[in-house]
C-alpha positions in Angstrom: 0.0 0.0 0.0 1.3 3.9 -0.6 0.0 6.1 1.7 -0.3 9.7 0.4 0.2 11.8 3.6 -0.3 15.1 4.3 2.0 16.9 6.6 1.5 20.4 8.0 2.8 23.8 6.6 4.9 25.0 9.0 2.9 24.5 12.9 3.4 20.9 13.8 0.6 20.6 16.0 -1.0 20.6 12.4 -1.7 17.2 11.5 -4.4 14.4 11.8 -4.3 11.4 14.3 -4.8 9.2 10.9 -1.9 10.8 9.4 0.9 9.9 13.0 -0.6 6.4 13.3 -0.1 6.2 9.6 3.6 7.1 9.3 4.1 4.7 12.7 2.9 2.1 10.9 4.1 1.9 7.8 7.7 0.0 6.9 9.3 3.3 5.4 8.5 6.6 4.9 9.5 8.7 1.6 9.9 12.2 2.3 11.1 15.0 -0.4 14.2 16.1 2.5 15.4 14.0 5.2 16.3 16.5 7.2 12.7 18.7 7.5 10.7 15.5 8.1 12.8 14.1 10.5 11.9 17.3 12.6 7.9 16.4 12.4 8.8 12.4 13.0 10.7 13.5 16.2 8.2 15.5 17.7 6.0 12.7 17.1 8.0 9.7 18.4 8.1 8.1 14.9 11.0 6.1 14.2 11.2 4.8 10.5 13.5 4.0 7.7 13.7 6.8 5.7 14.1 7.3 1.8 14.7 10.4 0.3 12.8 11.5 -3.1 12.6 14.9 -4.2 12.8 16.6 -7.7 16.5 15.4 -8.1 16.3 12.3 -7.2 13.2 10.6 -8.4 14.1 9.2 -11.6 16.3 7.4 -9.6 14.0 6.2 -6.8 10.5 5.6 -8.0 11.6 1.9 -9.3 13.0 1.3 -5.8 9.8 2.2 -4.1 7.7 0.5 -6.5 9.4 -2.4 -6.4 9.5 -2.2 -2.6 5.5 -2.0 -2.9 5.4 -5.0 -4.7 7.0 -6.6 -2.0 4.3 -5.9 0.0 5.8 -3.3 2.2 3.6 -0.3 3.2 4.9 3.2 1.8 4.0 6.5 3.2 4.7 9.4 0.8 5.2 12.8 2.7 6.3 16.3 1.3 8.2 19.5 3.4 5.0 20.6 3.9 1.5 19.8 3.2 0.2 17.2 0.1 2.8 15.1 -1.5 2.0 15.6 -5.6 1.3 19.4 -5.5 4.1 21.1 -6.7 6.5 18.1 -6.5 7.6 14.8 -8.1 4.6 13.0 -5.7 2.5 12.5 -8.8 5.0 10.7 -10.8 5.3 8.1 -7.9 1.6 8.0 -7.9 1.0 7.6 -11.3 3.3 4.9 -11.5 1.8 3.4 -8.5 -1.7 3.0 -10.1 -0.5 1.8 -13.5 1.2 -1.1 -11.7 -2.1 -1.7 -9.7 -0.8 -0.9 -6.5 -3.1 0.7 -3.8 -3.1 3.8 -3.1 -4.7 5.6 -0.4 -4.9 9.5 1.0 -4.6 10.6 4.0 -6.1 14.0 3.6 -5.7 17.1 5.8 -6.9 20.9 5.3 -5.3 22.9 2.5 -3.0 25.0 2.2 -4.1 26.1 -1.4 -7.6 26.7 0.1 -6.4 28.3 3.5 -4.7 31.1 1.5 -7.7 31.7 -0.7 -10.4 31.9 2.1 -8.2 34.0 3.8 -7.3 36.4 1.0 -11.3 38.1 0.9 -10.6 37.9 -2.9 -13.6 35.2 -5.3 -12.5 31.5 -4.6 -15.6 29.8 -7.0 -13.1 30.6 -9.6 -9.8 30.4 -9.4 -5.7 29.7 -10.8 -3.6 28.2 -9.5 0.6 28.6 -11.4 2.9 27.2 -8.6 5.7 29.2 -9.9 6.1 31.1 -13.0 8.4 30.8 -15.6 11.5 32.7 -15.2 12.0 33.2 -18.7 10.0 31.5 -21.3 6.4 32.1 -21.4 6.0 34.4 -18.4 5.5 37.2 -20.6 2.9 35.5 -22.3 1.8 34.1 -19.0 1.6 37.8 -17.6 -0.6 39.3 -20.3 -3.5 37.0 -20.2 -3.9 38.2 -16.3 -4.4 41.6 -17.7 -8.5 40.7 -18.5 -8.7 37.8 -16.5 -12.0 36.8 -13.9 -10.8 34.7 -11.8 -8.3 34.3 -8.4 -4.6 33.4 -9.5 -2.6 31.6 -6.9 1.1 31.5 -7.5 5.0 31.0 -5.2 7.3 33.3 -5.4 11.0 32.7 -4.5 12.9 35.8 -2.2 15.7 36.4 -5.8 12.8 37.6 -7.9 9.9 38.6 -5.7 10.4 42.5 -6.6 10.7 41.8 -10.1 7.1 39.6 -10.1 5.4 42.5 -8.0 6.6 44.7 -10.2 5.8 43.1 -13.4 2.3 42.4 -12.1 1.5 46.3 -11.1 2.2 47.1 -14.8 0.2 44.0 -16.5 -3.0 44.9 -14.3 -2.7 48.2 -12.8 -0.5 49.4 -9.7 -3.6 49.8 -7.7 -5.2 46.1 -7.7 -5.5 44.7 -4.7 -3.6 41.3 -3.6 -2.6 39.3 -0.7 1.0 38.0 -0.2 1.9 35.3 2.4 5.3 34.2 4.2 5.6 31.7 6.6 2.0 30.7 6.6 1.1 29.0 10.3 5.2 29.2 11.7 6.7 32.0 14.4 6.9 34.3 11.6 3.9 34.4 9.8 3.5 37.5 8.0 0.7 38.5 4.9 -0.2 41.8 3.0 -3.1 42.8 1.6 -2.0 45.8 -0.2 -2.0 47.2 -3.8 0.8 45.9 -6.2 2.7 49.4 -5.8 1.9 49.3 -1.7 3.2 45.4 -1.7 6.5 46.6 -4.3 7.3 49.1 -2.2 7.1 47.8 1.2 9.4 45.0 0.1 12.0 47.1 -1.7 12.6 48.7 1.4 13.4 45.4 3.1 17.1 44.5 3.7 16.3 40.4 3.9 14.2 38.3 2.7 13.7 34.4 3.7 11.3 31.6 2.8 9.3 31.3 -0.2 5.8 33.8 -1.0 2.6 33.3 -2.1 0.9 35.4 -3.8 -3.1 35.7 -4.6 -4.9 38.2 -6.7 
């Protein structure tokens, strides 16, 4: 069996008691970085083998795990934070999973695609979401269809071009549309905006550092 896990965002205390008995149980746990799930295991007693499998490596591992699966070990899938498959190499586990007729079952928790949309006051009947745009290729083209759009976009931002995306999307809708930004959603340092584009430009020009990654709706 693969179990698709959810872990929390950033709060640990965010998690199900399906989702700790789970990874207790289970022969081995796959995480996308050793080192940031062995900080959620710990806090929860849970002591398993683990095996890493992130974006670099999962060309590599996916036959391992599968083949481990078909030995009738029990698999639990887990991301840095929240559902394995968003935004990460998860799905191509998954998919490969199903196509050799192995089980796979969710262990779902809340959202955090969802939390930052019910939170942001802005329409979520209709909505975007990007991940990350494209630093070069298409994100022009990506850019002007926001220009009209009707709908809520939802993308990430990293802290090397967060500027440059503010800025580019004050000038492709207009300075003074409204958006929300998030960092550290749920953790010590949990900060959002709901500014203008030229308010939210602004404010983080003037900041010497930035860490952790942003989210951006509008």
């Amino acid at each position: 069996m693969l179990y698709i896990v959810s872990t929390p965002i950033g709060n640990l205390e965010d998690i199900t008691y399906r989702a700790v008995r789970i990874l207790k149980e289970v022969d081995c746990i796959a995480c996308e970085d050793t080192r940031t799930s062995s900080v959620l295991l710990k806090h929860y007693e849970i002591s398993k083998p683990l095996l890493s499998f992130h974006s670099h490596s999962w060309d590599m591992k996916v036959d391992k795990i599968i083949n481990l699966l078909k030995e009738w070990k029990n698999i639990a899938i887990i991301s840095d934070a929240w559902t394995p498959w968003i935004s990460d190499p998860g799905y191509v586990l998954i998919k490969k999973a199903i196509e050799e007729n192995i089980q796979v079952s969710p262990i779902p928790w809340a959202s955090a695609l969802l939390s930052w949309l019910v939170c942001s006051w802005l329409p979520s009947n209709h909505f975007l979401y990007l991940g990350f745009l494209p630093v070069k290729k298409w994100r022009q083209t990506i850019l002007k269809t926001f220009k009209d759009k009707e709908y809520t976009v939802v993308i990430y931002e990293s802290v090397h071009r967060i500027e440059k995306t503010l800025k580019e999307l004050g000038e492709y809708l207009w300075e003074d549309h409204y958006a929300v930004i998030w960092r550290e959603m749920t953790k010590k340092f949990e900060e959002f905006k709901r500014w203008t584009f030229k308010e939210l430009h602004e404010y983080f020009s003037k900041k010497e550092s930035q860490k952790w990654e942003f989210v951006i709706v509008f």
